[in-house]
C-alpha positions as a Markdown table, in Angstrom:
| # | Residue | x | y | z |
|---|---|---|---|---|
| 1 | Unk | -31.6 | -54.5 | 21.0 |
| 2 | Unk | -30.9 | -51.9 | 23.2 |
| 3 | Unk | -27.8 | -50.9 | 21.0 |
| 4 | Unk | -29.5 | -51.1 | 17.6 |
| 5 | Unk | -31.9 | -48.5 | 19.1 |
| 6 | Unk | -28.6 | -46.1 | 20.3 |
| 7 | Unk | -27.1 | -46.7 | 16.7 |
| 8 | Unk | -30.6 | -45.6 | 15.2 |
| 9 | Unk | -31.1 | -42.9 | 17.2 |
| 10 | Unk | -27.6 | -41.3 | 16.4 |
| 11 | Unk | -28.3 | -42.1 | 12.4 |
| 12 | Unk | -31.4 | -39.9 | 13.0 |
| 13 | Unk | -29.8 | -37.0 | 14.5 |
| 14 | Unk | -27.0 | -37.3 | 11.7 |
| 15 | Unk | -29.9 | -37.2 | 8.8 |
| 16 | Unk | -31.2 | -34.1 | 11.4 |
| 17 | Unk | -28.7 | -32.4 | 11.2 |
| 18 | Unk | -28.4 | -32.6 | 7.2 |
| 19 | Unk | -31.2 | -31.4 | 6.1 |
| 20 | Unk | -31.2 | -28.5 | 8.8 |
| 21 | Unk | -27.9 | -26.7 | 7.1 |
| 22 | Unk | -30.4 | -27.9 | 3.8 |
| 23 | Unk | -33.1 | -25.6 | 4.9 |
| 24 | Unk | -30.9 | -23.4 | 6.4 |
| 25 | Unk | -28.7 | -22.8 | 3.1 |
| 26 | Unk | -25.5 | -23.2 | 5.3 |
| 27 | Unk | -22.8 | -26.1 | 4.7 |
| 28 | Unk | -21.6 | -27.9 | 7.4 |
| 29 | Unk | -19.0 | -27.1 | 9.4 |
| 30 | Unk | -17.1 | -30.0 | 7.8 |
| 31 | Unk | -13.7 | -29.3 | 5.8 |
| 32 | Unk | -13.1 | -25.9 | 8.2 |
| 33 | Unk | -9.5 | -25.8 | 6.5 |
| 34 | Unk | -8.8 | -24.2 | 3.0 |
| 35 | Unk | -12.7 | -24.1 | 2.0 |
| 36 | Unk | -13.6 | -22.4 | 5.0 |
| 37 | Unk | -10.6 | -19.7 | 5.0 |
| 38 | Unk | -11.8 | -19.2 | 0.9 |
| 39 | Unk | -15.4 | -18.7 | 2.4 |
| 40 | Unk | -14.5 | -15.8 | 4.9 |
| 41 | Unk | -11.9 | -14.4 | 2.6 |
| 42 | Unk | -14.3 | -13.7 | 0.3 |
| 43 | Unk | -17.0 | -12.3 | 2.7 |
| 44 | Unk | -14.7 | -9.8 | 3.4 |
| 45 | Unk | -13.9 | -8.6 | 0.0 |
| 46 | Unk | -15.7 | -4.9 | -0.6 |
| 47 | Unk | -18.9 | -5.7 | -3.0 |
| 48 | Unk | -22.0 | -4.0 | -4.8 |
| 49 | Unk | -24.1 | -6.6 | -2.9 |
| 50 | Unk | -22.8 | -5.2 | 0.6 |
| 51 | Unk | -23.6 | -1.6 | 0.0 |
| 52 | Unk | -27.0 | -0.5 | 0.4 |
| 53 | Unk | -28.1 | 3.1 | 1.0 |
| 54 | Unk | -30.5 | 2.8 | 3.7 |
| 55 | Unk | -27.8 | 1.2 | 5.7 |
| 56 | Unk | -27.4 | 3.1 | 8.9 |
| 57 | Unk | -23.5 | 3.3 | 8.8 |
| 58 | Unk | -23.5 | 4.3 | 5.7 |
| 59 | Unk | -26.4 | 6.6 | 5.9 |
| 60 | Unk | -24.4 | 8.1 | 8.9 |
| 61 | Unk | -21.2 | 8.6 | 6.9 |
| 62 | Unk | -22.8 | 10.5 | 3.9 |
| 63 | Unk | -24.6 | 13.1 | 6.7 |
| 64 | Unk | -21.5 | 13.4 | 8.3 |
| 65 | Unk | -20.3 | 17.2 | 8.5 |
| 66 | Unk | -17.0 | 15.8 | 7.2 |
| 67 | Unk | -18.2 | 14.5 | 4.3 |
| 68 | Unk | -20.5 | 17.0 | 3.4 |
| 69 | Unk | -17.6 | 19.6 | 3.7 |
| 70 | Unk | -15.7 | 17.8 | 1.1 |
| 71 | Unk | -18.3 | 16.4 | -1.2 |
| 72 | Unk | -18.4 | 19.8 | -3.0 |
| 73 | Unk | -14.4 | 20.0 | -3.4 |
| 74 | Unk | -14.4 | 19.2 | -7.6 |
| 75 | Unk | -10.6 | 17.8 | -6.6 |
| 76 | Unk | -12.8 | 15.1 | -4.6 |
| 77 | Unk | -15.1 | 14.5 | -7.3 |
| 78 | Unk | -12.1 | 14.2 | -9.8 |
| 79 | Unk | -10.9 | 11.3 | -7.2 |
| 80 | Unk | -13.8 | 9.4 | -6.7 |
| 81 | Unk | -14.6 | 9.4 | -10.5 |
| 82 | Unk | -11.0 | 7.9 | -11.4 |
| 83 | Unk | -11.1 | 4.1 | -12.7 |
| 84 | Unk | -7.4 | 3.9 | -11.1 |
| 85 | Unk | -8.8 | 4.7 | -7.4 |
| 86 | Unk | -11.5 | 2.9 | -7.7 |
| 87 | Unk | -9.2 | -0.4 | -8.1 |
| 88 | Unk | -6.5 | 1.1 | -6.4 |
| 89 | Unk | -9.1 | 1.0 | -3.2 |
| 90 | Unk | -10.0 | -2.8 | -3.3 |
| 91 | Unk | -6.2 | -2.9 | -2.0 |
| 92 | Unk | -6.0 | -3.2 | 1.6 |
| 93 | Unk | -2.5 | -2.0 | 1.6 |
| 94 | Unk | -3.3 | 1.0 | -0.7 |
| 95 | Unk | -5.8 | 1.8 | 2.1 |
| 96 | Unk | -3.8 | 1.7 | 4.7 |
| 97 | Unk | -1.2 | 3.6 | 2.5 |
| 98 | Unk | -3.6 | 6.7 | 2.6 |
| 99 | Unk | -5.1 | 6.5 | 5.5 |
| 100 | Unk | -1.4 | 7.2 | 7.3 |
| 101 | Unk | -0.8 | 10.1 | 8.4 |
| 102 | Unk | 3.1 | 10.0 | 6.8 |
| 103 | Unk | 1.7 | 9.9 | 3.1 |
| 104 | Unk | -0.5 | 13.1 | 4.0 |
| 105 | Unk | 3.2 | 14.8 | 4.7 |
| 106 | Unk | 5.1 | 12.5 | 1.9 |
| 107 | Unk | 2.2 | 13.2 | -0.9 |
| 108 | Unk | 3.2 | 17.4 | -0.5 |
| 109 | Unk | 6.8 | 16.7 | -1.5 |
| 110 | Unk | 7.9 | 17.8 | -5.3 |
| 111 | Unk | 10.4 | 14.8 | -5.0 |
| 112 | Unk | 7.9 | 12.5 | -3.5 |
| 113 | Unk | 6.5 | 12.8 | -7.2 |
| 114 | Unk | 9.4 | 12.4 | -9.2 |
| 115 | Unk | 11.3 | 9.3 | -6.9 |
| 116 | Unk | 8.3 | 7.1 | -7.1 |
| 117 | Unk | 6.6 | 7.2 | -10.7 |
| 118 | Unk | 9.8 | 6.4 | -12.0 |
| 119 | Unk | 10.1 | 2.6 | -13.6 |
| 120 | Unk | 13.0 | 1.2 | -11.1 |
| 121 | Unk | 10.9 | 2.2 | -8.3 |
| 122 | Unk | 8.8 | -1.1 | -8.2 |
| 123 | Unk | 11.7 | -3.1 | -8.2 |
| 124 | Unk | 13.3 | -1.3 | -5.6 |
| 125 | Unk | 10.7 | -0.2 | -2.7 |
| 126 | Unk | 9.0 | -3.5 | -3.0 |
| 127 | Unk | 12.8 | -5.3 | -2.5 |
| 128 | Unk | 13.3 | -7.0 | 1.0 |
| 129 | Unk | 17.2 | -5.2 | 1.0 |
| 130 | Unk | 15.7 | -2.1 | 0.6 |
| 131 | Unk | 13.7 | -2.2 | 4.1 |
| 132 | Unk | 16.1 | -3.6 | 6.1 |
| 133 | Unk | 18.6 | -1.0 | 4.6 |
| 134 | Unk | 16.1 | 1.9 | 4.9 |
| 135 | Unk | 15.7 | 1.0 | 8.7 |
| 136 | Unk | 19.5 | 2.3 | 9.5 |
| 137 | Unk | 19.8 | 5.7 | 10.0 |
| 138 | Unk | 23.2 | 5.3 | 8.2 |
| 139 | Unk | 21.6 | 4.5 | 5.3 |
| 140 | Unk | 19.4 | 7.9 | 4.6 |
| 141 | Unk | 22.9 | 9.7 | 5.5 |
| 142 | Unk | 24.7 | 7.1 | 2.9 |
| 143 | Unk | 22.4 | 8.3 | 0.1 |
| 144 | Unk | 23.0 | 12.2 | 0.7 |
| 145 | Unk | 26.7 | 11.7 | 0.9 |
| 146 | Unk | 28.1 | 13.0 | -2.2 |
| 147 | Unk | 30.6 | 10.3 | -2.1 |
| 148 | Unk | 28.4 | 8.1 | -2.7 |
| 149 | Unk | 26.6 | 9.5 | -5.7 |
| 150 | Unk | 29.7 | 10.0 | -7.2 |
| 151 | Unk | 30.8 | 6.2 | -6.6 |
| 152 | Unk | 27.5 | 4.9 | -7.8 |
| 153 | Unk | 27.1 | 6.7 | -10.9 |
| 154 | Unk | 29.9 | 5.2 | -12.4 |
| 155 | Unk | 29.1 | 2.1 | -14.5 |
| 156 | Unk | 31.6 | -0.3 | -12.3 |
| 157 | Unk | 29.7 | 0.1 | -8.9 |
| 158 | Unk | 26.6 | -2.0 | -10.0 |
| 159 | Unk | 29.2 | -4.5 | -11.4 |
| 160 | Unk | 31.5 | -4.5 | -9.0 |
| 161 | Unk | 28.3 | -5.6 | -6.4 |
| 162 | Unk | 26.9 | -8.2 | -9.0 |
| 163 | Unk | 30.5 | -10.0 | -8.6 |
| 164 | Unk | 32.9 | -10.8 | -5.9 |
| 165 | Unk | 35.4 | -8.7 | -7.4 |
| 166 | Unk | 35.8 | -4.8 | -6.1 |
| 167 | Unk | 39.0 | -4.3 | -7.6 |
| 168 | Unk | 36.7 | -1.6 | -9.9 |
| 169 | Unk | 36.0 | 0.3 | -6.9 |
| 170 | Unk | 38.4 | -0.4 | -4.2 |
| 171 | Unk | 40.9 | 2.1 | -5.6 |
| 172 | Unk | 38.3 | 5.1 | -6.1 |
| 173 | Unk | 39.1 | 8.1 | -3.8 |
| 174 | Unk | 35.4 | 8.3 | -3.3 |
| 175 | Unk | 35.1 | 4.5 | -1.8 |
| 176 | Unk | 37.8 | 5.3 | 0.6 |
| 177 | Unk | 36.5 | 8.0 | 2.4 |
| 178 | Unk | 32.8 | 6.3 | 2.7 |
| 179 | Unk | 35.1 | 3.1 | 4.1 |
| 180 | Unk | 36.4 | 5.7 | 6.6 |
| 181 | Unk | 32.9 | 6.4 | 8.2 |
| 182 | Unk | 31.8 | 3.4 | 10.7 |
| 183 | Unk | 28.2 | 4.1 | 9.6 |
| 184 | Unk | 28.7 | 4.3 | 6.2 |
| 185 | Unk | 31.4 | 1.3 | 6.4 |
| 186 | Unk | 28.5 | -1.2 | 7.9 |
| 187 | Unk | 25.9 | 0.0 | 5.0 |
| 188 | Unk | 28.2 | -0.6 | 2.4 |
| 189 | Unk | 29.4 | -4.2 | 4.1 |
| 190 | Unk | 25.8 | -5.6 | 4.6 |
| 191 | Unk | 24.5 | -8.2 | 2.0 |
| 192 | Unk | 21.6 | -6.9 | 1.6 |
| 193 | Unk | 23.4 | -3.7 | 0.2 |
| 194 | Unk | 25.0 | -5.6 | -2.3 |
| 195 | Unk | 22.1 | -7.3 | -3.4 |
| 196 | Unk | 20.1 | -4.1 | -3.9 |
| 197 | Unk | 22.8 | -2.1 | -6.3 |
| 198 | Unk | 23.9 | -4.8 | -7.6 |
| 199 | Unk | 20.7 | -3.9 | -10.0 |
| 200 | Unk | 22.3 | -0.5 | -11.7 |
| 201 | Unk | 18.5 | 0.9 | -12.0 |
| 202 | Unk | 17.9 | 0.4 | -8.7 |
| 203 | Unk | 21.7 | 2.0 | -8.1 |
| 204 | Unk | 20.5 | 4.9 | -9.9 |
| 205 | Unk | 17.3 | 5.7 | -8.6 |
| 206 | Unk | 18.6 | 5.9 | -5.0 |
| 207 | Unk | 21.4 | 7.6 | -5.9 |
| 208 | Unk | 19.6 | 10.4 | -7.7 |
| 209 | Unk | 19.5 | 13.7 | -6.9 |
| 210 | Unk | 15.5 | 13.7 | -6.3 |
| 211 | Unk | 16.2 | 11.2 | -4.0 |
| 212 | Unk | 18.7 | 12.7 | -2.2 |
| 213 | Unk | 16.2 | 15.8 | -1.5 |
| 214 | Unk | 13.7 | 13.6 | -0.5 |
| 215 | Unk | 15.8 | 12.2 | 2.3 |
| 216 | Unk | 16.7 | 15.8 | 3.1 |
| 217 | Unk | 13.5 | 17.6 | 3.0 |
| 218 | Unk | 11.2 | 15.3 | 3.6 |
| 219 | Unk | 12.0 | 12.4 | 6.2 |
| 220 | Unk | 8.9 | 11.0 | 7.2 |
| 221 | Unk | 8.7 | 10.2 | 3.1 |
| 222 | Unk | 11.8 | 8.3 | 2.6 |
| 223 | Unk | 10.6 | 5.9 | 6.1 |
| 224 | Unk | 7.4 | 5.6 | 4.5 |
| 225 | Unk | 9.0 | 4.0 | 1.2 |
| 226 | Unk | 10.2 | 1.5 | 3.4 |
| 227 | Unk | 6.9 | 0.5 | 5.4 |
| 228 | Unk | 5.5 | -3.0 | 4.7 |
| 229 | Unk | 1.5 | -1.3 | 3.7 |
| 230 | Unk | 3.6 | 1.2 | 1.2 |
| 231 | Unk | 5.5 | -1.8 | -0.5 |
| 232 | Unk | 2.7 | -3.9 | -0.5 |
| 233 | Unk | 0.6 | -1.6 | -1.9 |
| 234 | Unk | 3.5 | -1.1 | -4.6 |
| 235 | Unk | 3.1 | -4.6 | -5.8 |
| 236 | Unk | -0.7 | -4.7 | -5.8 |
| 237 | Unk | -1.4 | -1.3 | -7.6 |
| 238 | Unk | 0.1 | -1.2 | -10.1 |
| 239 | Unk | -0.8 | 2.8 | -11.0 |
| 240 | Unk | 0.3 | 3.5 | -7.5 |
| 241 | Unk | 3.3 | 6.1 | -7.7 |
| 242 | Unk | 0.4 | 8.0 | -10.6 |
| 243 | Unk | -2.4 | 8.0 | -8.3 |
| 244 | Unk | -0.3 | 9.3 | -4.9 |
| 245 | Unk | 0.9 | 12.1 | -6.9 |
| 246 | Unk | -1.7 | 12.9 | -8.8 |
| 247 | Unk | -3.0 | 16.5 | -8.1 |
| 248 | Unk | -6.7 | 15.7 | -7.0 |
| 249 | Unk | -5.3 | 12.9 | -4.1 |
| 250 | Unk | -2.6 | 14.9 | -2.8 |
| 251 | Unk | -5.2 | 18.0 | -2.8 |
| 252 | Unk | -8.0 | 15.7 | -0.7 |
| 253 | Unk | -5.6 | 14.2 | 1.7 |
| 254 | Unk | -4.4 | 17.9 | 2.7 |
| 255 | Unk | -7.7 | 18.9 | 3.9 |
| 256 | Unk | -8.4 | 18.0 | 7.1 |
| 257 | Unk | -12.1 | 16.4 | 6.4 |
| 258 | Unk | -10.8 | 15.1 | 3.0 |
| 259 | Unk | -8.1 | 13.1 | 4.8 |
| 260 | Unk | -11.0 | 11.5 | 7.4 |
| 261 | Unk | -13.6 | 10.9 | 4.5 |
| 262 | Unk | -10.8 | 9.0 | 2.6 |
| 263 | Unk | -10.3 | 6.6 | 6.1 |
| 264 | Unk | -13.7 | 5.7 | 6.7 |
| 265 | Unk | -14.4 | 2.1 | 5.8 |
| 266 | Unk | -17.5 | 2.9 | 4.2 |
| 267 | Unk | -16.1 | 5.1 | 1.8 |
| 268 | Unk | -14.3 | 2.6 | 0.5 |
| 269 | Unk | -17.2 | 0.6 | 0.2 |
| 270 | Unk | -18.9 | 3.4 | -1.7 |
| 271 | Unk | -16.3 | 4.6 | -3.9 |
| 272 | Unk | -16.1 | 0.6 | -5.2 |
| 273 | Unk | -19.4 | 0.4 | -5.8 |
| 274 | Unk | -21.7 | 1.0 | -8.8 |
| 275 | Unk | -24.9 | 2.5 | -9.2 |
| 276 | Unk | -26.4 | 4.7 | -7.2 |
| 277 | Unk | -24.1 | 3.7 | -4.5 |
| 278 | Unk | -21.1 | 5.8 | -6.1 |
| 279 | Unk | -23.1 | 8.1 | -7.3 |
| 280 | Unk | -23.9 | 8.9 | -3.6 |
| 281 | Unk | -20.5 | 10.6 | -3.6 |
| 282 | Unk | -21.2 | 13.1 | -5.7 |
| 283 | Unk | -24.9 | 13.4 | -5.5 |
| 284 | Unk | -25.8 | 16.5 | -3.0 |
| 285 | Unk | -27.7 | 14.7 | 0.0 |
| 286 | Unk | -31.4 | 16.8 | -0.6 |
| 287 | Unk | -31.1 | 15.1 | -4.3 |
| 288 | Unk | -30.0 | 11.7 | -3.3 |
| 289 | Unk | -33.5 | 10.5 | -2.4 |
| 290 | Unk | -35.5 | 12.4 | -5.3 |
């Protein structure tokens, strides 16, 4: 008897327990596994439902001297208004992409512009070779070398790395002295080399000119092609090399309070938005509340 009553007892606290989480609206904290990491992955997602005006963070960010200094910039209103930002900034990546300091210095380069809207650059920066290759100091000097232009631009290199045979390019004058450098030599020997020109586009983007005075001008631009945000970002923007070069971005991130506005987590909740919650943007603070 005295057991039945434990076994009861237990029943009821089960049935409890039910129709609390009922009340409650919450599930239980049964099947934690792929159901529960869906569940918090979607809580975090940036939505209309999570931006509300009178909320005190947000309230704080549009009062902000920063913002206010840049909400009359028409550059900034420009920004805010494009359909491509506004998806571009669901992207984690893409905001992290921005918000480095790098792509404030990268963005200002002429050959920034012209290396990454072009079609082989998705292929390329978002490539695994390309990182590992980018992260030798050999290889930014490799791409400069005139050698090496010369070698690549001829139709045999990307075919002569597509095969086992380098016959095509062993004899070249130009192969031999780049096999004379030690740096140069352990570039050019790596797999991941030959994986990555084995595709002639992406052979001919990084042997271009405008790359080559990206390297040389602009540094911190070339290491920030190789990052893990920037390539991520790549794959999940697709409008990505457009919107980083596009006049009103570039013009935003080199001001100072422009640059802070577009780190701040609740801009990017704002700028998502609909409504009167993106309107808040451009809407002059004494008007917001009329």
């Amino acid at each position: 008897m005295k057991n039945s009553r434990i076994i009861f007892f237990i029943v009821a606290l089960v049935l409890a327990g039910g129709v609390w989480y009922a009340i409650k609206g919450k599930n239980p904290p049964y099947g934690e596994g792929a159901i529960g990491a869906a569940s918090r992955y979607q809580a975090d997602q940036i939505s209309d439902q999570d931006v509300k005006l009178n909320d005190p963070e947000i309230q704080a960010f549009l009062q902000s001297d920063m913002f206010h200094k840049i909400q009359t910039n028409p550059e900034f209103a420009k920004l805010v208004s494009s359909d491509a930002f506004k998806t571009a900034m669901q992207s984690d990546a893409f905001r992290g992409v921005i918000g480095d300091h790098a792509t404030q210095k990268a963005t200002s380069s002429t050959e920034f512009g012209k290396v990454v809207t072009q079609d082989a650059a998705k292929t390329a920066f978002t490539s695994p070779d390309f990182a590992k290759l980018a992260a030798q100091p050999d290889f930014s000097k490799l791409i400069v070398n005139s050698d090496f232009s010369k070698l690549v631009a001829t139709g045999e290199f990307s075919k002569a790395m597509a095969s086992s045979d380098g016959k095509a390019i062993a004899n070249s004058s130009e192969f031999s002295r780049l096999l004379a450098d030690a740096g140069a030599k352990s570039v050019i020997t790596s797999p991941e080399f030959g994986r990555l020109f084995a595709n002639p586009d992406n052979a001919k983007l990084l042997a271009s000119p405008d790359m080559a005075k990206l390297v040389t001008s602009n540094p911190d631009a070339f290491k920030l092609l190789a990052t893990d945000s920037f390539r991520t970002a790549l794959g999940q923007v697709p409008d990505l090399g457009k919107i980083l070069t596009d006049g009103s971005l570039i013009s935003v991130m080199q001001s100072p309070d422009g640059a802070a506005v577009l780190r701040d987590p609740n801009f990017a909740k704002l700028v998502t938005s609909t409504g009167d919650a993106a309107k808040a943007l451009t809407t002059p603070g004494d008007q917001l509340h009329q």
